[in-house]
C-alpha positions as CSV (number, residue, x, y, z in Angstrom):
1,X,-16.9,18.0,18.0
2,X,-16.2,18.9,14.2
3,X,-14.4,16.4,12.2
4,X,-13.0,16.8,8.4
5,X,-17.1,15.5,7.1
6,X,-17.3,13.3,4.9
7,X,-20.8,14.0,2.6
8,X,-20.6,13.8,-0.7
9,X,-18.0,13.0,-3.5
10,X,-14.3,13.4,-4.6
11,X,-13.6,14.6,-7.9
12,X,-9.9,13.0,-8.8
13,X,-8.1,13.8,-12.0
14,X,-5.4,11.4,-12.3
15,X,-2.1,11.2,-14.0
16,X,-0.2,13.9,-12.5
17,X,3.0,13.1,-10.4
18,X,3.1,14.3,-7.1
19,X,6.2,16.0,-4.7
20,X,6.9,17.2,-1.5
21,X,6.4,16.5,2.0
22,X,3.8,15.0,3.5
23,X,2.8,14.5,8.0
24,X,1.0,11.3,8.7
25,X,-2.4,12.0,11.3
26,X,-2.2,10.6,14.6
27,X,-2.5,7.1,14.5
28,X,-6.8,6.0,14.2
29,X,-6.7,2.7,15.8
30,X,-4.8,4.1,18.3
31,X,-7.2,7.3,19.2
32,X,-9.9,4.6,19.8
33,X,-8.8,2.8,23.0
34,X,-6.4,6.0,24.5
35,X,-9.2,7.7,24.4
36,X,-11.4,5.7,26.6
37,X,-8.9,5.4,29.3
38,X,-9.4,9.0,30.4
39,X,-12.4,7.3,31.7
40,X,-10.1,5.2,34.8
41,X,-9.3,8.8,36.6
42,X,-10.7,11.4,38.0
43,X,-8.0,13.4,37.4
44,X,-6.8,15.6,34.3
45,X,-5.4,14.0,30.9
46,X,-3.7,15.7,28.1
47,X,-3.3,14.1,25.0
48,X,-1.5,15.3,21.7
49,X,-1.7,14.2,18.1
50,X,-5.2,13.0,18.5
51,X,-6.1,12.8,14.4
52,X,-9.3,15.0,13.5
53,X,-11.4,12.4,11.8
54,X,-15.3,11.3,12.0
55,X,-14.6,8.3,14.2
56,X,-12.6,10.0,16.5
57,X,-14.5,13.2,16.7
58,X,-17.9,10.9,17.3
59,X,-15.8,9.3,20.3
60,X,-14.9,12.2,21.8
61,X,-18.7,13.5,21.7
62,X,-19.8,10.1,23.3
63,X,-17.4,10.9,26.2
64,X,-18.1,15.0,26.9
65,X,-21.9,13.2,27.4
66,X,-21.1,10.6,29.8
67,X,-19.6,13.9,31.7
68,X,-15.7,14.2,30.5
69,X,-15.1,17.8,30.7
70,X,-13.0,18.0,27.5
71,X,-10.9,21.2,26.3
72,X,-9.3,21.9,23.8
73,X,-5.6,22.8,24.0
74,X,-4.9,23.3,20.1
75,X,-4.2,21.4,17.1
76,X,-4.5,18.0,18.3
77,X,-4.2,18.4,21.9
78,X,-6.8,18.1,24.2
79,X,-7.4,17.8,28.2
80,X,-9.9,15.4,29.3
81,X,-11.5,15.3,33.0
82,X,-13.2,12.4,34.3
83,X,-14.5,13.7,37.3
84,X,-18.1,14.0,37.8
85,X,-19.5,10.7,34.9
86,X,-22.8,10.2,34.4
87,X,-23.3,6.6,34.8
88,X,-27.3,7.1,34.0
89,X,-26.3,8.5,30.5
90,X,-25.6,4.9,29.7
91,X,-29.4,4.2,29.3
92,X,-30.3,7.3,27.2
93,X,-31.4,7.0,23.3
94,X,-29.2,9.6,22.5
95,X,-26.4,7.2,24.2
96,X,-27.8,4.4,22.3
97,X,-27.9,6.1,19.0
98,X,-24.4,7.2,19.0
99,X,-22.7,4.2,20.3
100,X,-24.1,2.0,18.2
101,X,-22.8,4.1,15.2
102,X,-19.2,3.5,16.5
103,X,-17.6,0.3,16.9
104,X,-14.8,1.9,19.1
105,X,-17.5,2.9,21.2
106,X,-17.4,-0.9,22.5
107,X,-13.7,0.6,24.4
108,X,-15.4,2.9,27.1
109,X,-16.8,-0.5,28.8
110,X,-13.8,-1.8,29.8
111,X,-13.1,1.7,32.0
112,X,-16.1,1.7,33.0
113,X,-16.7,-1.5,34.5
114,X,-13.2,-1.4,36.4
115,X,-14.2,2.2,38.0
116,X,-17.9,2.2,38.5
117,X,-18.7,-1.4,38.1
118,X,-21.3,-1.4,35.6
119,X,-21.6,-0.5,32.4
120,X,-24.3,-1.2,28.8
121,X,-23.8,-0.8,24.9
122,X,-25.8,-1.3,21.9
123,X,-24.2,-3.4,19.3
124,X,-21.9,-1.4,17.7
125,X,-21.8,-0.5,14.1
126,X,-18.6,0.2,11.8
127,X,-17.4,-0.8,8.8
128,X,-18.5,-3.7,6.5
129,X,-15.6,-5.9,6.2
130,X,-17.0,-9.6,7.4
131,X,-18.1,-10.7,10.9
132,X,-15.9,-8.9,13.6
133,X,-16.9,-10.8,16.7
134,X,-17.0,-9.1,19.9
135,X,-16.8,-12.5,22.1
136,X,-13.2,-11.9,22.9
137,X,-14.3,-8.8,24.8
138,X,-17.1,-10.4,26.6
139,X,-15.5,-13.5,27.7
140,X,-12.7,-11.5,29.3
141,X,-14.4,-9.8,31.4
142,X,-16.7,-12.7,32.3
143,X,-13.8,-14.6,33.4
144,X,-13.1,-11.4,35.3
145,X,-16.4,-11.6,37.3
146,X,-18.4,-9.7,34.9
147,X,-22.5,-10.9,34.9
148,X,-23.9,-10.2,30.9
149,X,-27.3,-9.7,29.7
150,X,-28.1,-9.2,26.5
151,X,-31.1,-7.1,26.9
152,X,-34.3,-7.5,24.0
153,X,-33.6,-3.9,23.3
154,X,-30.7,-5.0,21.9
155,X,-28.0,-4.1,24.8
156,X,-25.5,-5.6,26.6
157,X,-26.0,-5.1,29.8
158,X,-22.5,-5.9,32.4
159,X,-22.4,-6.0,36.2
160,X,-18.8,-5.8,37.1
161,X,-19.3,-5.3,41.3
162,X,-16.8,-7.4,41.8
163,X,-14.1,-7.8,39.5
164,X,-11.1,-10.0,40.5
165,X,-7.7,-10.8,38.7
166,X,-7.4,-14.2,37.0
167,X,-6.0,-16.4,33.6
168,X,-7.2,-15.1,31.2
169,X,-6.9,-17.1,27.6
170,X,-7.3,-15.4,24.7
171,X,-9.2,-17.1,21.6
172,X,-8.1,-14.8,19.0
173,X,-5.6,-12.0,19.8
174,X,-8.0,-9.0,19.0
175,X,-6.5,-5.3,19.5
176,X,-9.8,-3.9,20.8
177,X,-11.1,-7.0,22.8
178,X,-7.1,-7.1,24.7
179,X,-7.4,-3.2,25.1
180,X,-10.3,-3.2,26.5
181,X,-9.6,-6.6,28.8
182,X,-6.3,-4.7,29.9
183,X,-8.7,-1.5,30.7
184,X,-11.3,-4.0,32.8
185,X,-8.2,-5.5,34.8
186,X,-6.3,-2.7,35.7
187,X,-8.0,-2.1,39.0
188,X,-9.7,-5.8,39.6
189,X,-8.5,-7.4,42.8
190,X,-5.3,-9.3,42.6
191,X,-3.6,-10.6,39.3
192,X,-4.5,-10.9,35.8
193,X,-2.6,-13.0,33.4
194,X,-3.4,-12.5,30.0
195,X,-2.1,-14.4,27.2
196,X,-2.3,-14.5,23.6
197,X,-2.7,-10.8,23.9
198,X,-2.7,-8.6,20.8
199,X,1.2,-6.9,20.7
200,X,0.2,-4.2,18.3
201,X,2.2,-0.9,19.2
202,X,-1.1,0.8,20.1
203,X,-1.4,-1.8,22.7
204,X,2.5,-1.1,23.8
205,X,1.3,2.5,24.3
206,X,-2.1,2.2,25.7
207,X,-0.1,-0.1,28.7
208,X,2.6,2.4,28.9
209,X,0.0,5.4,29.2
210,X,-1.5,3.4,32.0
211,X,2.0,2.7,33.7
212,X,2.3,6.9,33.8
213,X,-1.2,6.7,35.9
214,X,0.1,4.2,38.3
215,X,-1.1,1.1,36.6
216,X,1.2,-2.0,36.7
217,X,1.3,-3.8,33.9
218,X,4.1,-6.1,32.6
219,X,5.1,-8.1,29.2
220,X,3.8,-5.7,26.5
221,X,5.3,-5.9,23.2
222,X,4.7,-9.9,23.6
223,X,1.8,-12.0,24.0
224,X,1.8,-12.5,27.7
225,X,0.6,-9.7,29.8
226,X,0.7,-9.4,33.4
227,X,-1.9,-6.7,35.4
228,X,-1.2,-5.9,39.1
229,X,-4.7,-4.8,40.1
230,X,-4.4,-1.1,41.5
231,X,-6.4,1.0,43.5
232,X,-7.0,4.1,42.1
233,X,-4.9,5.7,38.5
234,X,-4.0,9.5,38.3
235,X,-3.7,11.7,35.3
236,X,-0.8,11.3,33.0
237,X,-0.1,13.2,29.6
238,X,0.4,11.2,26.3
239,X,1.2,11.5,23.0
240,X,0.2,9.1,20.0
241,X,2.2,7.6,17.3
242,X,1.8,8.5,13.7
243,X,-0.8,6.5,11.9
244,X,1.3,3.5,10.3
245,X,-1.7,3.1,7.8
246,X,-1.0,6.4,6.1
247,X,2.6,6.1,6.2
248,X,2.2,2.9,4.3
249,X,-0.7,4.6,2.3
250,X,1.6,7.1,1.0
251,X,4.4,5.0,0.5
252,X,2.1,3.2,-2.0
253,X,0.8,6.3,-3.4
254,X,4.4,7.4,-4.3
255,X,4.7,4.0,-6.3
256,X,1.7,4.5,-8.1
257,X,1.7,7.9,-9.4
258,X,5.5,7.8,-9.7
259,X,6.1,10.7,-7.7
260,X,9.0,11.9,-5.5
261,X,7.8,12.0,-1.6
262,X,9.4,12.5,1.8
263,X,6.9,11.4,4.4
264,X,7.8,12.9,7.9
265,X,7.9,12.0,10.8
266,X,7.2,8.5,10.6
267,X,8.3,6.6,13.7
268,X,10.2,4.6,11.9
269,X,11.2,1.6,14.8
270,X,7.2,1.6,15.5
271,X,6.3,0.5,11.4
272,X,7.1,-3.5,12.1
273,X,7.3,-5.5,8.5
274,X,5.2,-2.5,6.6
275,X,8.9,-0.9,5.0
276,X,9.8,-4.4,4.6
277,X,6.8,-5.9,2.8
278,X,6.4,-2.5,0.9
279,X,10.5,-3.4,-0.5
280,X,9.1,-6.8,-1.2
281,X,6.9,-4.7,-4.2
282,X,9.6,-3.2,-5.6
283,X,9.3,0.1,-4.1
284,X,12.9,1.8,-3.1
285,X,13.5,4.2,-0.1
286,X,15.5,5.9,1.8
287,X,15.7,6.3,6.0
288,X,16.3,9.8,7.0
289,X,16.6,10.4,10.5
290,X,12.7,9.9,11.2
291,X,11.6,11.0,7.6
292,X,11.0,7.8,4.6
293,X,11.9,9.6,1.2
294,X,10.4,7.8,-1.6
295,X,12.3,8.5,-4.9
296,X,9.9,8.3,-8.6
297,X,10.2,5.1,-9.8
298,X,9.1,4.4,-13.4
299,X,9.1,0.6,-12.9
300,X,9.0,-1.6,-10.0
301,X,9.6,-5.2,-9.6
302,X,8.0,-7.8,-7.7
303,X,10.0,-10.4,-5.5
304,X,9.5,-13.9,-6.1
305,X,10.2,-16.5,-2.9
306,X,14.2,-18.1,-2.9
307,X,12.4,-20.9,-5.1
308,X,11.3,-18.8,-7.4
309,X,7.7,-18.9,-6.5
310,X,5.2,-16.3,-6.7
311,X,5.2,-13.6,-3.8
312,X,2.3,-14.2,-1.2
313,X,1.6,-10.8,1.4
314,X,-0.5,-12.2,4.2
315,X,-2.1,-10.5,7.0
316,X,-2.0,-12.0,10.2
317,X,-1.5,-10.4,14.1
318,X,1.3,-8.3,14.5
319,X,4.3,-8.6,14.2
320,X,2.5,-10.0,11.4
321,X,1.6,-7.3,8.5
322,X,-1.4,-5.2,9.2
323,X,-4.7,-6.3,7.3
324,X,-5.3,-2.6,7.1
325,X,-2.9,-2.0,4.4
326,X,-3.6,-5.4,2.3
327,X,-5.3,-3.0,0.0
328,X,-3.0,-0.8,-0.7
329,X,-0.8,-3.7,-1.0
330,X,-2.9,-5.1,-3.8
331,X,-3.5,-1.6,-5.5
332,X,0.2,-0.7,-5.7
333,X,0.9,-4.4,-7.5
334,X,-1.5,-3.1,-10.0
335,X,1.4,-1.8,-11.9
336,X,4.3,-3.8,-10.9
337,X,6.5,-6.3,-12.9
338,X,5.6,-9.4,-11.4
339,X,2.6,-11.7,-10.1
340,X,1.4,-11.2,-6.2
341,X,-1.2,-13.4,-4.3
342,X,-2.9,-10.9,-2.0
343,X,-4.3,-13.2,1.2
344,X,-6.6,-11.4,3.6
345,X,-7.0,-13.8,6.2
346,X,-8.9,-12.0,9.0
347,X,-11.9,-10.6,7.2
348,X,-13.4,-12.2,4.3
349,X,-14.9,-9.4,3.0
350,X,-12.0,-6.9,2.5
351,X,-11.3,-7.9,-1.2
352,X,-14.6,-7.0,-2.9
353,X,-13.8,-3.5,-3.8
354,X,-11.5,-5.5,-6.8
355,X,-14.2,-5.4,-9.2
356,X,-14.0,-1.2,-9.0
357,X,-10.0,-1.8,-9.8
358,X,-10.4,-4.3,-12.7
359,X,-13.3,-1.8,-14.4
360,X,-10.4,0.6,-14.6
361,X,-8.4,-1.9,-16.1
362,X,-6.1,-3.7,-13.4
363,X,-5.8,-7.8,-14.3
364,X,-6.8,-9.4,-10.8
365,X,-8.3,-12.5,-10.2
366,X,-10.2,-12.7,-7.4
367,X,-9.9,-16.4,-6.0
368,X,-12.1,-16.6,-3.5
369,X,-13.4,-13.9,-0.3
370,X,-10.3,-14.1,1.4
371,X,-7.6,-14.0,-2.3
372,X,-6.5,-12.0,-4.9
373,X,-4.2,-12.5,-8.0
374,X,-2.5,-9.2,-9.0
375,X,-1.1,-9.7,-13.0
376,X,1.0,-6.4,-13.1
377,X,1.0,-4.0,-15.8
378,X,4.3,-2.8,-15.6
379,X,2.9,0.5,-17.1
380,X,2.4,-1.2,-20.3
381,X,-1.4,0.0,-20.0
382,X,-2.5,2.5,-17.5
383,X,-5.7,2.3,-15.5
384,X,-8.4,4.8,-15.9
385,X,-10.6,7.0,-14.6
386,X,-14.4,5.9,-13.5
387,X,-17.2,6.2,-11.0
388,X,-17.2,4.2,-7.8
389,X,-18.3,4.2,-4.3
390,X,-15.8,3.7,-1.2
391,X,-17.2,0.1,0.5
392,X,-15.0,0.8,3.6
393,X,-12.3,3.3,5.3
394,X,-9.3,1.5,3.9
395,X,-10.5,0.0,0.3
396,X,-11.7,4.1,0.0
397,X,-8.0,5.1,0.5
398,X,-7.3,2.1,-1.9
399,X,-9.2,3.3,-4.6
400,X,-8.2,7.0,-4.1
401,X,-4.5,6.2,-4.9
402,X,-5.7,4.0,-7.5
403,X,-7.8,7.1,-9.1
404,X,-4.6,9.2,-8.7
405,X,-3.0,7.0,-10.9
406,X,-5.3,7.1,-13.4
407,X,-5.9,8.9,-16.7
408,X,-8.5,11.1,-16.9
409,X,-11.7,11.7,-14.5
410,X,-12.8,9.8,-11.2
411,X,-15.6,10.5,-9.3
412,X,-15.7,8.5,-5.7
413,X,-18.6,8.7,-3.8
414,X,-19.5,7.2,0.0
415,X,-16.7,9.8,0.8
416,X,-17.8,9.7,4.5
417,X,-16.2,6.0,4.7
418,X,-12.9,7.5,4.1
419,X,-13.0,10.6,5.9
420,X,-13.8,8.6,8.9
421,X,-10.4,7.2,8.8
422,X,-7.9,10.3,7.2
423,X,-7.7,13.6,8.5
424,X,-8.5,16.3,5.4
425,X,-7.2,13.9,3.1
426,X,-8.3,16.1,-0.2
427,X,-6.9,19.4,1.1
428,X,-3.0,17.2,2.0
429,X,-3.1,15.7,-1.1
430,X,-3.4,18.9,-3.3
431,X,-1.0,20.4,-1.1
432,X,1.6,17.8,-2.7
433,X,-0.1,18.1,-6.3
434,X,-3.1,16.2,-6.5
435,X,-5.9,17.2,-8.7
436,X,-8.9,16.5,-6.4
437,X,-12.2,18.4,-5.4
438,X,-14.7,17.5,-2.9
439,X,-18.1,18.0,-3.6
C-alpha cells in the first residue's frame, strides 16, 4: 500500500500568514486498533476515513499478508475480508521484519488469539519517546489463559487455546494494551471485567464497532468495562473520527503564524479538554456547527490559576489532555504573554526536541525529562529559521508550526517521522498558504 513517504527534507519559509479551510485525516491512533479487528470475522468490513499515512499503510500491508483480502473502495474507504488467514505467516522473516517496524503491529494479537488461538510478534519498534511497556498487554491476556514465551529469537510467542472471561485489573490504563485486551476477550468463555480501562474515544469506537458485529460489550466511555464472551462476530461498516491531534495541531498553528483558519469538520463533542486547554493559551474561537474558526490574533495571553499562579498543562489519561499535543502546547506558548509549565508525565523523553526551539530563539527552560518552562515572547522577538531533524511524529509537527512561524529559511529533515503520522501534510499546508517544499 502507498502512503504520503516520508524521505528526505522540508524546505519551510516562515513568516507568512495563512487562511482558509483546512479537513483533519482520519484519526491515527484510531486506524491502529480498528484496523486489526477486521481480523475477529470472516466476513466483509468497510471502513471510511482511514488516514493515508506510513503507519497506517505499513498496517494494512501486514494484514493483506496474513491473508485479508483488502480492496479499495476510494478515498479512504476500504473493504477488508478475513476469510481464509494464514496463521503460518506469523513465523515468516518478512512477517518479522515488518512487524517489528510497527508498534501498532502489537494490535493484530489480541484478534488473533481470540479467533485462532495462537498468535507471535517481534518486539515492536516506533517512535522514541521513553520506555512504552508492553506488560499491560501481556498480563491481560495471561490472566485470560494466555501461555507466553519469549522466544531467543526475540518473539513472543502466545498460546491462547483456551481463553476464558475473568477480572481483569489494569496497572496503567494504556489505549493499545485495553484495545487489544478488549479484542482478546470478546469471544473468551464467559465474562470479562476490565477495570481501569483506557476511555479514550478511539476505545468508545473500537467497542461500539464490535457491538455492530455482535459483540457485547458494556461501560465504555468509563473505566469499567464489561465483555459478554460471544461466539462468532460478523461484518459491520465503520467510520473513524477526525484525528483530534491535527485539529489541535492546527488550532496552534493558527496562533502561531497569526493566521485566520476554519478547520472543518472537527467532531467537536469527541475533542474532550483540547478546545479548553487550547483557551487556557489565549487562543480565541468560534463553534460553527461542526467547523472551529480560528480568528488572527496578534497577541495572546496566558491564564494564570485563581491564585494567580503560573499555568501548568499536564498530560495524563483521558479525560485527561492528550500527551500527543503537549508539544504543540509548548510550541504555541512560544509567543504568548505569560509563563507556562509544560508537564509531560507519561514519557520522559517527549521534551528533548526543546533545544531545536530555543536555537531559534524561544526562552524555555527545560527542568528536567519530564518539564518545561515556556517565557513567552509576546512577539517582542520572533523566532527564526534553522536546520533541524524531526526526533518523533508529534515533536516533527511541533517544530513544523514552529518553522512556519519563523523568519526566513528552515530546513527539517527525518521527514519520514512526521509523515508517518499526517496525511500529505506539505501539499495541505500550501494549499492554505504555506511556503514549504519537500525534497
Amino acid at each position: 500500500m502507498s502512503a504520503s513517504t516520508g524521505s528526505g527534507e522540508f524546505i519551510v519559509e516562515g513568516g507568512h500568514k495563512l487562511s482558509g479551510e483546512i479537513t483533519p485525516q482520519g484519526a491515527k491512533n484510531e486506524a491502529l486498533q480498528i484496523l486489526c479487528a477486521v481480523l475477529l470475522t470472516e466476513d466483509k468490513v468497510t471502513i471510511h476515513n482511514i488516514p493515508n499515512i506510513i503507519d497506517v499503510m505499513k498496517l494494512i500491508d501486514i494484514l493483506a499478508d496474513l491473508g485479508v483480502n483488502v480492496k479499495k473502495l476510494g478515498e479512504g474507504s476500504f473493504e477488508f475480508e478475513a476469510k481464509d488467514i494464514n496463521i503460518n505467516h506469523l513465523h515468516s522473516k518478512e512477517y518479522s521484519d515488518k512487524a517489528s517496524k510497527l508498534r501498532g503491529s502489537i494490535m493484530v494479537l489480541g484478534p488473533l488469539l481470540a479467533r485462532y488461538g495462537e498468535g507471535k510478534i517481534p518486539k515492536p519498534g516506533g517512535d522514541k519517546i521513553g520506555r512504552r511497556r508492553l506488560d499491560t498487554h501481556f498480563l491481560g491476556f495471561k490472566k485470560l489463559g494466555a501461555k507466553f514465551e519469549y522466544t531467543e529469537d526475540g518473539f513472543f510467542k502466545i498460546d491462547a487455546t483456551h481463553l476464558e472471561g475473568t477480572y481483569i485489573l489494569l496497572d496503567e490504563p494504556s489505549v493499545t494494551g485495553t484495545a487489544n485486551i478488549i479484542m482478546g476477550a470478546v469471544m473468551a468463555k464467559g465474562k470479562t471485567t476490565l477495570y481501569n480501562a483506557a476511555c479514550e474515544p478511539y476505545i468508545q469506537q473500537l467497542c461500539k464497532m464490535l457491538n455492530r458485529m455482535g459483540a457485547n460489550i458494556t461501560g465504555y466511555g468509563s473505566n469499567l468495562l464489561s465483555i459478554e464472551g460471544v461466539t462468532k462476530l460478523g461484518g459491520t461498516t465503520h467510520t473513524m473520527l477526525p484525528d483530534m491531534i491535527e485539529i489541535g495541531s492546527f488550532i496552534g498553528l493558527a496562533a502561531m503564524t497569526q493566521s485566520e483558519l476554519t478547520i472543518k469538520n472537527c467532531r467537536i463533542d469527541e475533542l474532550g479538554q483540547i478546545p479548553t486547554v487550547f483557551k487556557k493559551l489565549g487562543i480565541e474561537m468560534e463553534f460553527r456547527g461542526d467547523d472551529i474558526y480560528i480568528p488572527a490574533q496578534e497577541h495572546y495571553n496566558l491564564d494564570r490559576f485563581i491564585d494567580g499562579s503560573i499555568l501548568t498543562v499536564a498530560d495524563g489519561p483521558w479525560p485527561l489532555f492528550t500527551p500527543d499535543l503537549l508539544s504543540i502546547v509548548l510550541v504555541v506558548a512560544i509567543q504568548a504573554k505569560g509563563t507556562v509549565l509544560v508537564h509531560q508525565k507519561m514519557f520522559e523523553s517527549r521534551l528533548f526536541f526543546v533545544d531545536k526551539l530555543i536555537d531559534m530563539g524561544a526562552q524555555i527552560i527545560l527542568n528536567d525529562p519530564h518539564r518545561a518552562t515556556v517565557i513567552g515572547l509576546d512577539r517582542t522577538s520572533n523566532l527564526r529559521g534553522i536546520q533541524m531533524s524531526s526526533p518523533d511524529i508529534r515533536a516533527g509537527q511541533a517544530l513544523l508550526i514552529a518553522a512556519l512561524s519563523a523568519e526566513g529559511t528552515s530546513v527539517i529533515s527525518n521527514i519520514d517521522q512526521i509523515d508517518r503520522g499526517y496525511q500529505f501534510i506539505d501539499e495541505r499546508l500550501r494549499a492554505i498558504g504555506a511556503k514549504i517544499e519537500r525534497r
